[in-house]
C-alpha positions in Angstrom: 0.0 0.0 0.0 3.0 2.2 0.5 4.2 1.4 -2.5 1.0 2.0 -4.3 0.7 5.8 -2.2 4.4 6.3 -3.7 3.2 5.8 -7.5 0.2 8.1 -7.1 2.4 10.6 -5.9 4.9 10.4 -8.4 2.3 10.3 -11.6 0.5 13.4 -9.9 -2.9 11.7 -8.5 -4.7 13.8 -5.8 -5.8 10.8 -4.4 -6.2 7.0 -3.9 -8.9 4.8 -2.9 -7.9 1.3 -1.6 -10.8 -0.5 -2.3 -10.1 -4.2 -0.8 -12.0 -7.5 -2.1 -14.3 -8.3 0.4 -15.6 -11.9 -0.6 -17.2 -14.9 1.1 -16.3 -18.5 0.8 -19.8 -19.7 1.9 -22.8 -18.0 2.8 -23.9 -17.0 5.8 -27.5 -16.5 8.0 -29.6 -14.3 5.8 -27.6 -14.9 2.5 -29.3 -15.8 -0.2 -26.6 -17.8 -1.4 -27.1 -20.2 1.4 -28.4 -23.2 -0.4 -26.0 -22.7 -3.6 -22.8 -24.4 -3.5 -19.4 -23.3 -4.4 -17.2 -23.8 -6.7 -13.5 -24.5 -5.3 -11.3 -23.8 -8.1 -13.0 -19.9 -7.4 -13.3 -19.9 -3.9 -10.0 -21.8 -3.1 -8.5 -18.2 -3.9 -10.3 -15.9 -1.5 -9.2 -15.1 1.9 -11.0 -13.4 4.8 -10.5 -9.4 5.3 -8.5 -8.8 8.2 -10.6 -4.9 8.6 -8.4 -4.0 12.1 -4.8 -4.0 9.9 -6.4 -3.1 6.7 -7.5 0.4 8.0 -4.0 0.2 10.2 -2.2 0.1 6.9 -4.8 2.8 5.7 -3.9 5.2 8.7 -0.4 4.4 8.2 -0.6 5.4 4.6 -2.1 8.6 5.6 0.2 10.0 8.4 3.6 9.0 5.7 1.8 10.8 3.0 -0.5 13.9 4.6 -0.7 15.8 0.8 -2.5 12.8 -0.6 -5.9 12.0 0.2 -6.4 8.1 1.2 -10.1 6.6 0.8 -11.0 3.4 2.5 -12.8 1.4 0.8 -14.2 -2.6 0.0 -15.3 -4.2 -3.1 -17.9 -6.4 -2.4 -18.2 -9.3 -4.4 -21.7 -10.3 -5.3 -23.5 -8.5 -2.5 -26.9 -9.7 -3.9 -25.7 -12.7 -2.6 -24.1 -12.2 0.4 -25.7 -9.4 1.2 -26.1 -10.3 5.2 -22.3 -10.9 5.1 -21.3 -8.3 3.7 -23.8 -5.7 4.8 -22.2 -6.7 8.2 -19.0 -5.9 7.4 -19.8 -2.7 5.7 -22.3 -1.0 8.1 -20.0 -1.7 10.9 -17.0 0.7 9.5 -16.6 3.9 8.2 -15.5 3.0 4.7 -15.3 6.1 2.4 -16.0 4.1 -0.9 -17.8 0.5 -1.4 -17.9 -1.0 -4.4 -20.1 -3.7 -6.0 -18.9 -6.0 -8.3 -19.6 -9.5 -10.3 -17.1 -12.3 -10.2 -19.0 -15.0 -9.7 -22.2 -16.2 -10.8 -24.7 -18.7 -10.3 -24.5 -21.8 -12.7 -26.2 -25.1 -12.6 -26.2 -25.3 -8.9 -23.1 -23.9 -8.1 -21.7 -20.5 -8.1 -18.5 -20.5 -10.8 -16.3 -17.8 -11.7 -17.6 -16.1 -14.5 -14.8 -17.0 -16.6 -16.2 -20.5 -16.4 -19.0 -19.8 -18.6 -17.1 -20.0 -21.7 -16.9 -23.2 -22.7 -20.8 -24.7 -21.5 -22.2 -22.6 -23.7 -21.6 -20.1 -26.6 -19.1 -17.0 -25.9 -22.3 -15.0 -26.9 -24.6 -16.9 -24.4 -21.9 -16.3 -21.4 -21.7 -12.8 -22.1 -25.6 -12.7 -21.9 -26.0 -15.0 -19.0 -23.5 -12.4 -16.9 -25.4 -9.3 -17.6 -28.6 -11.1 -16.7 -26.9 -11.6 -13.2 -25.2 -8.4 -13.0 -29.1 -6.6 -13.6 -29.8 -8.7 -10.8 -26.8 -7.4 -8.3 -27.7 -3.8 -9.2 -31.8 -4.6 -8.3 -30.4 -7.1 -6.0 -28.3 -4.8 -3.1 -28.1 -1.5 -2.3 -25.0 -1.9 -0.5 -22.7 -0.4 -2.9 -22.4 3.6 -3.7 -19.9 2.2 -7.4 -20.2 -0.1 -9.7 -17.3 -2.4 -11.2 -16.0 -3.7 -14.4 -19.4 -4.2 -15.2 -18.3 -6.7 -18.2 -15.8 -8.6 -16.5 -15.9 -12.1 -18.4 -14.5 -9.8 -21.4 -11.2 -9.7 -20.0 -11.4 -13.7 -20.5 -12.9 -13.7 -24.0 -11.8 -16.7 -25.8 -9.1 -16.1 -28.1 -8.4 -12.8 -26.7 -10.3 -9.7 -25.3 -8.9 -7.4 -28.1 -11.5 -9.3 -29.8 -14.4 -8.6 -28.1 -17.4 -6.2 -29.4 -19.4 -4.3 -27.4 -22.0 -3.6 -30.1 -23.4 -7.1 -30.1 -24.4 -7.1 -26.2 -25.7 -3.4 -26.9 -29.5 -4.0 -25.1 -27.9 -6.2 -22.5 -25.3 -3.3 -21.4 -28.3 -0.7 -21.6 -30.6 -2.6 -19.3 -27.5 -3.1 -16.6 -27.2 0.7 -17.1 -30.3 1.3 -17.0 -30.6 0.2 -13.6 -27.6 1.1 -12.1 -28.8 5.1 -13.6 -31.8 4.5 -11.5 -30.4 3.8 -8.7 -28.6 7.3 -8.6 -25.3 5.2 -8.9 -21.8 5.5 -10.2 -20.2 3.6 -13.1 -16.3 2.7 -12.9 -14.4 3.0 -15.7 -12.2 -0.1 -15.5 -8.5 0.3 -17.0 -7.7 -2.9 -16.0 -10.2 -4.0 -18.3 -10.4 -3.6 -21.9 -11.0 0.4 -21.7 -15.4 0.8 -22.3 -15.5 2.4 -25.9 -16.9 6.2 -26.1 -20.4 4.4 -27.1 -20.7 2.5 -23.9 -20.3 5.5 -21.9 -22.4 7.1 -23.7 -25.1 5.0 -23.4 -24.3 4.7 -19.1 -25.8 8.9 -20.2 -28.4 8.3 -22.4 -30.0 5.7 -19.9 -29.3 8.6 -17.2 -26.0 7.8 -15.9 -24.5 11.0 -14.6 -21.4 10.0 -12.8 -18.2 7.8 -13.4 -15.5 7.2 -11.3 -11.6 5.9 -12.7 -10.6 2.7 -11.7 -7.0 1.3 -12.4 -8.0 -1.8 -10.4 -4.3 -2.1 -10.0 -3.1 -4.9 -7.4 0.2 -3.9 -8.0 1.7 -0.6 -7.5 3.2 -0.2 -10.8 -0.1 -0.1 -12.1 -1.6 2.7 -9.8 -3.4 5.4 -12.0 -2.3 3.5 -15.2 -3.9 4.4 -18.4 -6.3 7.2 -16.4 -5.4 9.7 -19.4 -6.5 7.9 -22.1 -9.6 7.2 -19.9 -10.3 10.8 -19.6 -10.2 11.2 -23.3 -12.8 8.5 -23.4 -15.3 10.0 -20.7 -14.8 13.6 -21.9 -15.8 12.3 -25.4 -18.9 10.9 -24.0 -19.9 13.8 -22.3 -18.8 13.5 -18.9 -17.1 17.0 -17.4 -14.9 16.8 -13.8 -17.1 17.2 -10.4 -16.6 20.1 -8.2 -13.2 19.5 -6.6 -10.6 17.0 -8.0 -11.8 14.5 -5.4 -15.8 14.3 -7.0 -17.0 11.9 -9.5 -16.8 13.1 -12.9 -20.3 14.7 -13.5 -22.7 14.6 -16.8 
């Protein structure tokens, strides 16, 4: 985390959000994904949130570097599923910035990562299966202020994400939108992922979207803040203008 508030300095952010997976490995009382078993080869990967020494490394962060601003922050994985579990976790701290996000889904039975998909069925059909789930997260839990790499299987496409389209999953993407836009919710854009087109974020606006945040997802600190510029370009194409101080969402 040091190491990640020393890039952010050095490429000129005004500020960093650490937003730490917060994932479950089974459900729990109230969860609805009590009675849905899990795949290992996913969950095998996942392990608990220590909160206490991740807001320790937080505050530590903070005190080395005072002319950066530090968010807190968790990214819930499937909180329409765990939502008891991780609703625990959430309302019992101050976090500055939650995020929701789809790794996972629900799969004859079991819940598989979303890569998993290909292969059972079409690329096509996976793509469409995900963003029938990921409509359900965003109906599903109002746990999370931000919403994630909302077409995450894309990184995974089969022979390569440069090949992915958008265009094709067009009316699936606008109904995801169009629910998160309802919700008075914020769209990431993703530069870990293949970087959303100018079309995709403008149709987050013309199904009422009025604020995205930058995401570098970056899990190692070389990759703080990486590729933010050419993200800019994208979101200013589509309409999208900076907030009201360099710490806002950028505003429609």
């Amino acid at each position: 985390m040091v190491r990640s508030c020393e890039q952010a300095v050095a490429i000129g952010l005004p500020a960093v959000a650490f937003t730490e997976h917060l994932e479950f490995t089974a459900g729990g009382a109230g969860d609805a994904i009590v009675d849905i078993a899990t795949d290992h080869r996913w969950w095998s990967r996942i392990k608990p949130l220590n909160v206490t020494g991740y807001m320790a490394s937080v505050e530590e962060c903070r005190q080395r570097f005072p002319g950066l601003r530090i968010l807190s922050g968790v990214e819930a994985g499937e909180p329409h599923l765990f939502g008891a579990s991780a609703g625990a976790i959430v309302r019992g701290h101050s976090f500055d910035r939650v995020l929701g996000s789809l790794h996972a889904v629900p799969y004859n039975g079991r819940l598989v990562s979303a890569d998993a998909l290909f292969g059972p069925m079409s690329s096509d059909d996976a793509m469409r299966y995900y963003f029938a789930e990921l409509v359900a997260l965003i109906e599903g839990s109002g746990l999370f202020e931000v919403l994630a790499h909302l077409d995450f299987p894309r990184r995974y496409w089969p022979r390569g994400p440069h090949l992915y389209r958008e265009e094709p999953f067009e009316e699936e993407y606008r109904a995801a939108l169009r629910a998160l836009a309802s919700s008075s919710r914020v769209l990431e854009i993703n530069t870990k992922s293949p970087l959303a087109s100018v079309d995709l974020v403008r149709w987050w606006r013309e199904e009422g979207g009025t604020a995205v945040s930058f995401g570098s997802d970056a899990h190692l600190p070389n990759r703080v803040g990486d590729r933010f510029k050419l993200a800019v370009d994208v979101v200013e194409a589509a309409g999208f203008r900076p907030g009201r101080d360099p710490y806002d969402f950028w505003r429609a």
